[in-house]
C-alpha positions in Angstrom: 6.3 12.0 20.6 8.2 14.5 18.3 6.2 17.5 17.0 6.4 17.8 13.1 8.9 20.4 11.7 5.9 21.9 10.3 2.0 22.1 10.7 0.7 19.4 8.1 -1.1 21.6 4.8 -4.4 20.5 3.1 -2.7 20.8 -0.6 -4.3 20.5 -4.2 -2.6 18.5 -6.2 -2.8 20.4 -10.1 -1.8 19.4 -13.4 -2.7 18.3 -16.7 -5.9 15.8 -17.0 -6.9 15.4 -20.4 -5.3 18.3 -22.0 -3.0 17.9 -25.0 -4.1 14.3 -25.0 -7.1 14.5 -27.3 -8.8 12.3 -25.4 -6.3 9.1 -25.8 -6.9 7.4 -22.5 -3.7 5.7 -22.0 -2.3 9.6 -22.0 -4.7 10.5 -19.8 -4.2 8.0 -17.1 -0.5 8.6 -17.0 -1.5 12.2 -16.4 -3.7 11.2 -13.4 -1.2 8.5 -12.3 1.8 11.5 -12.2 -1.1 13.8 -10.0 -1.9 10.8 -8.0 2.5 10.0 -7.3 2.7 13.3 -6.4 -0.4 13.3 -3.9 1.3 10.2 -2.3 4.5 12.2 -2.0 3.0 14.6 -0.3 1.4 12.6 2.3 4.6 10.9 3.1 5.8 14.0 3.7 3.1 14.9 6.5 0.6 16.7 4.2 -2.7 16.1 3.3 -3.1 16.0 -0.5 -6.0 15.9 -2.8 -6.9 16.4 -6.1 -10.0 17.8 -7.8 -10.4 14.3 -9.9 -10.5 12.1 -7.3 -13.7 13.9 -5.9 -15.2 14.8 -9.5 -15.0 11.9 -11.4 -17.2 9.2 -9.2 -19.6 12.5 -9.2 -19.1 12.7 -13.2 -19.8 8.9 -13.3 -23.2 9.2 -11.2 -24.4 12.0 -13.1 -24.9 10.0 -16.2 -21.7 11.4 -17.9 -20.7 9.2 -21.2 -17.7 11.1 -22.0 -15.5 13.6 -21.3 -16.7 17.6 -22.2 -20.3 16.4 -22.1 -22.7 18.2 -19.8 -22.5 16.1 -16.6 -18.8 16.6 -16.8 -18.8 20.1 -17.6 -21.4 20.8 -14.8 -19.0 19.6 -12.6 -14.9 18.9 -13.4 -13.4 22.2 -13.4 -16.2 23.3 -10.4 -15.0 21.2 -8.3 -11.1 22.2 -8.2 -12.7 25.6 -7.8 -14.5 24.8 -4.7 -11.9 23.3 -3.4 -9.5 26.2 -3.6 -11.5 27.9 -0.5 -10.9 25.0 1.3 -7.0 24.1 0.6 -4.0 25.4 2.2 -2.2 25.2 -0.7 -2.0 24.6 -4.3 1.0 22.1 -6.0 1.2 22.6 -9.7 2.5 20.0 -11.6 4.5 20.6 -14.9 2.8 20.5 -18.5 0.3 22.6 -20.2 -3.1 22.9 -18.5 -5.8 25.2 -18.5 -7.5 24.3 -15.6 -4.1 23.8 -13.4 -3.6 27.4 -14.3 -6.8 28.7 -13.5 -6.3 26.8 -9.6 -3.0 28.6 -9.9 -4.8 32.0 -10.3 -7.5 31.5 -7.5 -4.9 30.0 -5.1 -3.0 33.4 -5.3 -6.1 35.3 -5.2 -7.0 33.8 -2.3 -3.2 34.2 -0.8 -2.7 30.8 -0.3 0.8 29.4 -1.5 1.6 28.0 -4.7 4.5 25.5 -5.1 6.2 24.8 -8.5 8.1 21.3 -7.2 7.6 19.0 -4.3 10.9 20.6 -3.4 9.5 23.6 -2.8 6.8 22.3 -0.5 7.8 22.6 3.7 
């Protein structure tokens, strides 16, 4: 069995969700669909992706939430990529405008954890 060319990284997966959509769901789920092909990129690289909306929004759902920017989904869609940022290795930031990505941005590199710009970038 061959050892891997490098130790396999917990990585958040950040981008734009639902901003500069305003609200239009098909926009939305191309954004998550372009977070979630990146994630899968990742793992076939050896990596162990995840994104904050894959945890939050079943959470979201169970807390009563009937749309987005009520208080069920503010109590707990941008927490959760926050929490997760103490737990990651490393943060991948997707292209396109996004408030939140950036703010995962600024706590990864608070925390001194790597940020990558590009699955090219990532080992």
């Amino acid at each position: 069995m061959t050892e891997p060319a490098h130790r396999p990284l917990l990585i958040l997966v950040a981008g734009p969700y639902r901003s500069y959509t305003n609200d239009d769901f098909a926009k939305i789920a191309a954004n998550y669909r372009r977070m979630n092909q990146a994630a899968l990129e990742l793992f076939r690289r050896g990596h162990m992706p995840v994104t904050g909306e894959a945890i939050a929004l079943p959470l979201i759902e169970l807390a009563g939430s009937e749309r987005m920017g009520d208080a069920p989904w503010n109590e707990i869609f941008h927490p959760i990529g926050r929490r997760l940022i103490a737990h990651v290795d490393a943060v991948l930031r997707l292209e396109g405008g996004s408030v939140g990505a950036d703010e995962m941005v600024e706590l990864a590199r608070a925390a001194g954890k790597p940020v990558f710009f590009g699955l090219a970038e990532v080992p």
